[in-house]
C-alpha positions in Angstrom: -84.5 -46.5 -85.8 -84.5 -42.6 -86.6 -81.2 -43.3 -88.9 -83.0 -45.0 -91.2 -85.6 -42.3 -92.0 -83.0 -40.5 -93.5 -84.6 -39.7 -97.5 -81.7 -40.0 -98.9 -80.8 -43.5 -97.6 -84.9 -44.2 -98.3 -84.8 -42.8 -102.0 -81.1 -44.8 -102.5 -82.8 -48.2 -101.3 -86.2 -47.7 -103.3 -83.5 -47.8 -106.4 -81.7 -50.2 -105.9 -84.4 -52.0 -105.5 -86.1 -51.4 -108.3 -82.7 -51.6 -110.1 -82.5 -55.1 -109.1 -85.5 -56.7 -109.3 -85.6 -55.3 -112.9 -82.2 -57.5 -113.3 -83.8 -60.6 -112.2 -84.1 -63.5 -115.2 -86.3 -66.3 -115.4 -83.4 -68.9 -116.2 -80.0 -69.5 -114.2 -76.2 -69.8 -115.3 -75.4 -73.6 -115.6 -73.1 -74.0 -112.5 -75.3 -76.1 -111.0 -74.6 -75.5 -106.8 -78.1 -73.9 -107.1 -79.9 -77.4 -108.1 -78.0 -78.8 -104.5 -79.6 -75.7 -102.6 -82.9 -76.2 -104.6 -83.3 -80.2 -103.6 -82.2 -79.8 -100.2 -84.6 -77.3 -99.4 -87.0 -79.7 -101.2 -85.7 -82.6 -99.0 -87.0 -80.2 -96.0 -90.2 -79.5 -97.2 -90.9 -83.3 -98.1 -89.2 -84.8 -94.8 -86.9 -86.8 -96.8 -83.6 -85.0 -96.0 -81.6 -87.7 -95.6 -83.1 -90.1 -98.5 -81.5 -86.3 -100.6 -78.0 -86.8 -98.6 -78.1 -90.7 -99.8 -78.8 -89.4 -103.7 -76.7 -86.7 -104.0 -73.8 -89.1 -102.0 -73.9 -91.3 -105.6 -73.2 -88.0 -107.5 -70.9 -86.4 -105.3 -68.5 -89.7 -105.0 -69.3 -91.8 -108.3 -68.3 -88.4 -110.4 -64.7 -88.0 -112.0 -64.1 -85.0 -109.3 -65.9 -83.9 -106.1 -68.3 -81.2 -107.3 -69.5 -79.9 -103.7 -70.5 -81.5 -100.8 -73.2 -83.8 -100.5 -74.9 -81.4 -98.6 -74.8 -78.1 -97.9 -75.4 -76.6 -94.9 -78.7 -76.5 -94.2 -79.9 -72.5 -93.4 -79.9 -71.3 -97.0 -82.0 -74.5 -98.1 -84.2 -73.7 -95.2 -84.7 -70.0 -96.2 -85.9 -71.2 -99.6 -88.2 -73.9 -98.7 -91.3 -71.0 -98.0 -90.7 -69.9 -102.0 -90.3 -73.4 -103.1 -93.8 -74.6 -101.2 -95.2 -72.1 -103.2 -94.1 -71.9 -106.5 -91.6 -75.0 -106.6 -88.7 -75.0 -109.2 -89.5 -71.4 -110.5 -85.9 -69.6 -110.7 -87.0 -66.3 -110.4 -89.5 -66.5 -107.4 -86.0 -68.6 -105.7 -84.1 -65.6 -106.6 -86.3 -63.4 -104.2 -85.0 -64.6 -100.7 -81.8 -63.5 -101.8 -82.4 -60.4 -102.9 -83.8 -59.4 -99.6 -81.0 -60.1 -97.7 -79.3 -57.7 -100.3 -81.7 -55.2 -99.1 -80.8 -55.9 -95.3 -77.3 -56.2 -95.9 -77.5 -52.0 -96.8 -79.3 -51.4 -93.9 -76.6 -53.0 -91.6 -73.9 -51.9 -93.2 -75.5 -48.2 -93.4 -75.8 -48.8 -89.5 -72.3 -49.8 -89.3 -70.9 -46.9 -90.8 -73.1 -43.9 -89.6 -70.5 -43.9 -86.1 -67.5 -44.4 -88.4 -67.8 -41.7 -91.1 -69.9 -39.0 -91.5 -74.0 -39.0 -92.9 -72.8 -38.2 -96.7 -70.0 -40.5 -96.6 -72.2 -43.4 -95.0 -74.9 -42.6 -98.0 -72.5 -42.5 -100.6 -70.1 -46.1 -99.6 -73.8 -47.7 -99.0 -74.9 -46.2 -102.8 -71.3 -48.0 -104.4 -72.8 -51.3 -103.2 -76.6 -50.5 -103.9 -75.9 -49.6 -107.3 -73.1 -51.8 -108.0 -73.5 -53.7 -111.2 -71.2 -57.2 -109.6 -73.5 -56.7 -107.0 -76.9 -56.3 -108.8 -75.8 -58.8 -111.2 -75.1 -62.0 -108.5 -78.6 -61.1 -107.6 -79.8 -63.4 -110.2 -78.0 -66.7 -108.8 -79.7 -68.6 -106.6 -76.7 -69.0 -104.1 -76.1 -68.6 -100.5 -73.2 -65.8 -100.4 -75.8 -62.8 -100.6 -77.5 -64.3 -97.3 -74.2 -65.0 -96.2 -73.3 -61.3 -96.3 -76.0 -60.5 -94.7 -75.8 -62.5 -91.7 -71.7 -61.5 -91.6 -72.1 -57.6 -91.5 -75.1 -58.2 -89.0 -72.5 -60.1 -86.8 -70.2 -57.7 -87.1 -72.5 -54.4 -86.5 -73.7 -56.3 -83.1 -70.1 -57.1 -81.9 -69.9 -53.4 -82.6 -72.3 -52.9 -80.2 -71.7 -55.3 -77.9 -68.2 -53.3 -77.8 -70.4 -50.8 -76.5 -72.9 -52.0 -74.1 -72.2 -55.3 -73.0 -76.0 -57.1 -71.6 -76.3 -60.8 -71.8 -79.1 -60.6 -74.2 -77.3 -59.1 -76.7 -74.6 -61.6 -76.3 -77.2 -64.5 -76.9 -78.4 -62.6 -80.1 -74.7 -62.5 -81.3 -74.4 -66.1 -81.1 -77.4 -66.8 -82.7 -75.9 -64.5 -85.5 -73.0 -66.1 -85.9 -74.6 -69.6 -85.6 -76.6 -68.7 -88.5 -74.2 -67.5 -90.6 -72.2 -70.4 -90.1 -75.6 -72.2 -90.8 -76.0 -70.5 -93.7 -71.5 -71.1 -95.2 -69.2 -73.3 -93.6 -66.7 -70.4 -93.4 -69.3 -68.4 -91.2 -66.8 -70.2 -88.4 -64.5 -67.2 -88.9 -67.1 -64.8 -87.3 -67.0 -66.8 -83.9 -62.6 -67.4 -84.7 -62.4 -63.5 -84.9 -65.0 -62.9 -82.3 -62.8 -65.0 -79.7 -59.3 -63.7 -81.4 -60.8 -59.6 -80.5 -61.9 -60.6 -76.6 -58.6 -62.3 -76.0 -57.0 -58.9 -77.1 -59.4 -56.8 -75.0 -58.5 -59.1 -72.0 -55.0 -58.3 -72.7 -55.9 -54.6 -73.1 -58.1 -54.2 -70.0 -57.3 -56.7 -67.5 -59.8 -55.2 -64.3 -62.8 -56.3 -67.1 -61.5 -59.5 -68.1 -63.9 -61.9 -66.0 -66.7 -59.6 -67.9 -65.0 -60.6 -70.7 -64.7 -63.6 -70.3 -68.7 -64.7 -68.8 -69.6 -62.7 -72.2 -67.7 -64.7 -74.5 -68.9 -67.7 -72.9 -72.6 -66.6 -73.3 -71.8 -66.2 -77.1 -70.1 -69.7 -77.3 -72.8 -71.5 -75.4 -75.7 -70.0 -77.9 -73.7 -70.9 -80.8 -72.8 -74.8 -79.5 -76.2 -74.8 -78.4 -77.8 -74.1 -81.8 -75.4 -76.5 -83.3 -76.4 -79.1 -81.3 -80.3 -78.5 -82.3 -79.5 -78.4 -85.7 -77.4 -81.3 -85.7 -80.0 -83.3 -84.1 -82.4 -82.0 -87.0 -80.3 -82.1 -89.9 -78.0 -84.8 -91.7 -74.4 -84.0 -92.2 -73.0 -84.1 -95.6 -70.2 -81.3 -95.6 -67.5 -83.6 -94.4 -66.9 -83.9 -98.1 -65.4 -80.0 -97.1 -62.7 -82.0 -95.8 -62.0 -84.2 -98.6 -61.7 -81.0 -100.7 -58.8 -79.1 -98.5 -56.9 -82.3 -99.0 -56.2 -81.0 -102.2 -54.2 -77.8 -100.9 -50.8 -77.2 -102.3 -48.3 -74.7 -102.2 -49.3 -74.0 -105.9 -53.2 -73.3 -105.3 -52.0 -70.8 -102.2 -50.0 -69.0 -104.7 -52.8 -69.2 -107.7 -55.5 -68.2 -104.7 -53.6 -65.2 -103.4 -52.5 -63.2 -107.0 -55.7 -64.6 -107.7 -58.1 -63.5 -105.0 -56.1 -60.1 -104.4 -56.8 -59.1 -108.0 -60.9 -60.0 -107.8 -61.5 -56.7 -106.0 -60.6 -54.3 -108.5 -63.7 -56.5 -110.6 -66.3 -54.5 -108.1 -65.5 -51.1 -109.7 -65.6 -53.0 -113.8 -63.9 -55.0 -116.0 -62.3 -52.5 -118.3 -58.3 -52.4 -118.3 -58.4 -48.9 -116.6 -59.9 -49.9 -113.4 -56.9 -52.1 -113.1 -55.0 -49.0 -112.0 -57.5 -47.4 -110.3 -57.4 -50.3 -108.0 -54.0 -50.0 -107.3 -54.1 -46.7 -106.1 -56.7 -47.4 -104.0 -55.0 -50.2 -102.7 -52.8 -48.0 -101.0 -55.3 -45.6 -99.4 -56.9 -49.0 -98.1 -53.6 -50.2 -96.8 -53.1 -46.3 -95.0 -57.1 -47.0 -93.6 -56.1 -50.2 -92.0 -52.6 -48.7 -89.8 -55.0 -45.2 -89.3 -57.8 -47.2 -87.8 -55.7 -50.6 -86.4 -56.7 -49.9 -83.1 -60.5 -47.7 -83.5 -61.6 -50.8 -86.2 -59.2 -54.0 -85.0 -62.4 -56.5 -84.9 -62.9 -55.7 -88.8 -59.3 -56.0 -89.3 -59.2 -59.6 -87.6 -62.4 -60.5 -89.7 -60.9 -59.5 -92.8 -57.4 -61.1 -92.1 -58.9 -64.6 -90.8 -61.7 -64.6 -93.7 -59.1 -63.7 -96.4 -56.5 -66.3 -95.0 -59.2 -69.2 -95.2 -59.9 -68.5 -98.8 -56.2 -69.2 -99.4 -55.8 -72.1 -98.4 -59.2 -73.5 -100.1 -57.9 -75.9 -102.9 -61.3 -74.8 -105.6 -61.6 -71.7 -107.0 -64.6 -69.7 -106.2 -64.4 -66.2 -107.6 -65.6 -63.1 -107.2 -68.1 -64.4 -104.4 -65.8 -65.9 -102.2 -64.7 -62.3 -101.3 -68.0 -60.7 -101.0 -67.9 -60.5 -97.6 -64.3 -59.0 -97.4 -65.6 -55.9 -100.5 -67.2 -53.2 -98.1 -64.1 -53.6 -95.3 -61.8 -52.8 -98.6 -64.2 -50.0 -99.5 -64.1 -48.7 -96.1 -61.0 -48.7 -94.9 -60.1 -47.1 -98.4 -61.9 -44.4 -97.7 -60.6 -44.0 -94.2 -57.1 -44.0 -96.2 -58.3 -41.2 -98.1 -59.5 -39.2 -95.4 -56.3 -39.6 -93.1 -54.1 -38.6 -96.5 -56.2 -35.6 -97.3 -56.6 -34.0 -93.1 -52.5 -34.3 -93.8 -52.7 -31.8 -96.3 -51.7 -28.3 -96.0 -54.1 -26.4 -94.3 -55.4 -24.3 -97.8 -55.8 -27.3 -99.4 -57.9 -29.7 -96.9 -60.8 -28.2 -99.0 -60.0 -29.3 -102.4 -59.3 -32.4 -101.2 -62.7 -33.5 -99.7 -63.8 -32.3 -103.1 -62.2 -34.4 -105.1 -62.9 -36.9 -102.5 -66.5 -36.6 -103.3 -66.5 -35.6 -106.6 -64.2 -38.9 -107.2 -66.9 -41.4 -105.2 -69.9 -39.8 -106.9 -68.5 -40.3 -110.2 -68.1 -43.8 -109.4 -71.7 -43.8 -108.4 -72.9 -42.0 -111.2 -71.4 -44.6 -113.6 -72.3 -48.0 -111.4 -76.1 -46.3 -111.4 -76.0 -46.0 -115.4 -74.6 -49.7 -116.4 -76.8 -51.1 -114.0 -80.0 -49.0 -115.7 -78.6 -50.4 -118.5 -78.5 -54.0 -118.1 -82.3 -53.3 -116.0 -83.8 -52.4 -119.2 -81.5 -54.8 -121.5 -83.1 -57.4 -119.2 -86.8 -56.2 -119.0 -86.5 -55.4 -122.7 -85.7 -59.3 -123.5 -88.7 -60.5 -121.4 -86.5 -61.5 -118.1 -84.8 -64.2 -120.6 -84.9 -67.4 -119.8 -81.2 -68.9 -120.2 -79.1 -71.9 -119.2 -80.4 -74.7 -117.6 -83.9 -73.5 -117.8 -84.1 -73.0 -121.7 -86.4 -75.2 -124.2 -83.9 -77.1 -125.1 -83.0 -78.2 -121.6 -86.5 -78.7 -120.9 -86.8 -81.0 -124.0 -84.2 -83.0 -122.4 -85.5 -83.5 -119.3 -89.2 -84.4 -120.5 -87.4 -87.2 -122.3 -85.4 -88.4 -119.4 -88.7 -88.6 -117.3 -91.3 -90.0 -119.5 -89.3 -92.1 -121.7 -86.7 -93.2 -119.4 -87.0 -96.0 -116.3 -87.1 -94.4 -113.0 -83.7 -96.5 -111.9 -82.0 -95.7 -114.7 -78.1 -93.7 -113.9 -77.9 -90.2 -115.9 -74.1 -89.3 -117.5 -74.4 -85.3 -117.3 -72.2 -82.3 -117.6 -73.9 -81.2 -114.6 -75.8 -83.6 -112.5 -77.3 -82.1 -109.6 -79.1 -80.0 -112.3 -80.1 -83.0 -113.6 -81.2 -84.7 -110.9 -82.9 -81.6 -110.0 -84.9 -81.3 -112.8 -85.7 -85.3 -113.4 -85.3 -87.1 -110.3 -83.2 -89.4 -111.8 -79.3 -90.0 -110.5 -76.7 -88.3 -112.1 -73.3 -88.7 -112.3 -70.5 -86.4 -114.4 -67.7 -88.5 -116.6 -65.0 -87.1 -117.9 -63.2 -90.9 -118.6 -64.7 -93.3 -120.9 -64.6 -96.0 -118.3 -66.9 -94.5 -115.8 -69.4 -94.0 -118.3 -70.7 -97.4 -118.4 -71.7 -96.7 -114.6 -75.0 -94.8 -116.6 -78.0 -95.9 -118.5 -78.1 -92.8 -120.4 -75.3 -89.8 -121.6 -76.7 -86.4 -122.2 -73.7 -84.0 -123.9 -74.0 -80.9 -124.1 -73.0 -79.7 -127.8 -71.3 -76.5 -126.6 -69.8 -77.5 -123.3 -66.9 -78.7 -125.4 -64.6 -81.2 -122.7 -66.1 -78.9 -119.7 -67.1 -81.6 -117.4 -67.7 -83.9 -120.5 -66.2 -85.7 -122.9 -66.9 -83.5 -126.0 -69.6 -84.8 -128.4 -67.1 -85.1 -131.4 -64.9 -87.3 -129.4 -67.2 -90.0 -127.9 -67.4 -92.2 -130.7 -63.4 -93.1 -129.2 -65.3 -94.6 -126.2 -66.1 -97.3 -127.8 -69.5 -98.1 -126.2 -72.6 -99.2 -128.1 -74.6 -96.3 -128.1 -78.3 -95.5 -129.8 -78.9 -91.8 -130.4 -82.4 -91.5 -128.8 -82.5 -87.4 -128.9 -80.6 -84.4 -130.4 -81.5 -80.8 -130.5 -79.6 -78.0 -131.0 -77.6 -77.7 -127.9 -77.8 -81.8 -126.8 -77.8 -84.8 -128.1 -78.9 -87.9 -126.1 -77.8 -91.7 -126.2 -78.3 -94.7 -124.8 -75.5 -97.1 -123.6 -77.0 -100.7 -125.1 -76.2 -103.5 -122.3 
């Protein structure tokens, strides 16, 4: 495509590659949803997806609290198993896949501005996310919501075009977009919800097309049903456990998720206290965007508005990445707030206030582009440090549970799909002392504290026979005498 061989777009992806490879460790943070992703794309590799579902079913269900699902979907296990046949549990060749979606996710969503805004203001809202330290930071977790953000601004840049031309081939790639996003995250279903929500109001808006319409829409829900059908047939369930989860809703986690979720996005600009206000302001430009552009932009504005109500009503708290794919439509639509405010402006002063426009959105740049040098070299200059469950203390452990341990013997860890992981051994996570006679073996973490554990200065209340078989400076081992 001739709009990509724009240099400035060219030179902004080089760095931000080379940005964000340089930010990539050699260890992982101790949530442990990557070890899930990890065996499951093992289970592929090895043929033995469901004996992983049967596993990882003990964990998930014998744990004090549901920790996930048993099984993920399958597409981002699937996109690691290439790395993993190569170079197995490595974290930092697993990082890779993600970090190339990162790179396609600019390109779409370059693609899906260049019609919207002008060439400098599509380079410089592409540069706030290729530079962005939240951004370049989540790059080091090996976690499905960077593919997932990919395959969502690719749906939405083809319904785009699909607005434009309609053919049935592009129709059938559509669905095969959405399929795999929703392949790839449960809540990719929002793609084909806001897909069918935008024809129903273009058959209400243009009635002579609606049979058009209509055989269209059909095309893109027979490629989707049809690829859920094959994969179905292919893969073994496990997210029903998603349901078992929204059973928790309340009135009180809606509340929690929307002050909660509301006040994540001002985290893409930085932490500090003064971006707190910044955000606000710009909250109001992106509120302006949304009633300027309500009719030009009403498929991102039913995307955003289904995506954002699903996170409300989902019981667990996710964080930042839950709204990843909702972060470019705020940036957007705040800049089209800006742009309506400033063309409102006396005629002398529509000058100055593309200026300040720019010189406000470079600045930004200009500072996202520094702190994420920054932690590049911090990171390069500490040898791509190996951290969390990947450390040598953590390998210590698990050398100990697999050569000195009996294959069949039950795990009690802080996080056990890490464990199981990284031992093949069956994990579960206790937070009571009556459930930890279900295991053979407790490992505490010393600096957990009563994270998913029962603190190590407290277990002695348990009451269990217990022989202390390792202890290093961040666990100590036992074994429950029977």
């Amino acid at each position: 495509m001739s709009e990509l061989r724009n240099p400035i777009l060219i030179i902004i992806l080089i760095v931000s590659i080379v940005i964000g490879s340089s930010r990539l460790t050699r260890g992982h943070e101790w949530g442990d949803d990557f070890a899930a992703y990890v065996m499951q794309a093992k289970s592929i590799l090895n043929g033995d997806m469901q004996s992983f579902v049967e596993h990882n079913s003990v964990t998930i269900y014998q744990s004090s609290s549901l920790i996930g699902p048993v099984a993920y979907p399958w597409g981002y296990p699937l996109i690691l198993t290439s790395v993993y046949s190569v170079k197995g549990v490595s974290p930092l060749a697993l990082k890779l896949p993600g970090f190339l979606f990162f790179v396609g996710f600019l390109i779409c969503f370059y693609l899906l501005m260049r019609n919207r805004l002008t060439r400098t203001e599509s380079l410089l809202i592409v540069s706030l996310f290729a530079f962005n330290p939240m951004f370049l930071g989540f790059l080091d977790q090996i976690l499905s919501d960077i593919p997932f953000l990919f395959f969502s601004t690719l749906a939405l840049l083809l319904m785009t075009k699909y607005e434009e031309k309609q053919s049935l081939f592009q129709t059938i790639i559509l669905g095969g977009v959405i399929f795999f996003a929703f392949f790839i995250r449960t809540t990719g279903i929002v793609l084909l919800a806001g897909f069918l929500a935008y024809q129903i109001l273009c058959i209400y808006r243009k009635n002579k097309q609606s049979k058009i319409i209509m055989a269209y829409s059909a095309a893109v829900l027979f490629t989707f049903f049809f690829l859920w059908l094959i994969s179905s047939l292919i893969f073994p369930n496990g997210q029903s456990t998603y349901f078992d989860q929204l059973k928790g809703f309340t009135s009180q986690t809606f509340t929690r998720n929307i002050s909660g979720y509301v006040a994540l996005f001002r985290f893409f600009f930085g932490t500090f206290t003064a971006w707190i206000y910044i955000y606000y302001v710009l909250a109001v430009f992106f509120f302006v965007g949304i009633w300027t552009r309500r009719n030009t932009d009403l498929s991102f504005i039913i995307f955003f508005v289904i995506y954002f109500g699903l996170i409300l009503i989902w019981p667990e708290w996710q964080g930042q990445r839950f709204i990843f794919p909702l972060i470019p439509f705020f940036i957007y639509f705040t800049f089209q707030g800006m742009k309506s405010v400033i063309s409102k402006l006396p005629g002398n002063y529509h000058r100055s206030g593309r200026w300040v426009f720019y010189g406000f959105w470079l600045s930004i740049i200009g500072i996202f582009l520094f702190n994420s040098s920054i932690d590049a070299y911090a990171n390069l200059q500490n040898n791509r440090s190996i951290n969390g469950p990947f450390d040598e203390y953590s390998m210590e452990v698990y050398n100990y549970i697999k050569e000195k341990t009996p294959p069949d013997s039950v795990i009690i860890f802080f996080k056990p799909r890490a464990m199981r992981l990284m031992t093949d051994h069956d994990t579960l996570m206790s937070t009571e002392c009556e459930r930890l006679s279900l295991g053979n073996y407790i490992v505490l973490s010393r600096k957990a504290g009563e994270n998913q554990q029962i603190a190590p200065e407290q277990i002695n209340t348990c009451k269990l026979p217990l022989d202390e078989v390792l202890k290093n400076r961040r666990f100590a081992v036992y074994e429950i005498l029977k």
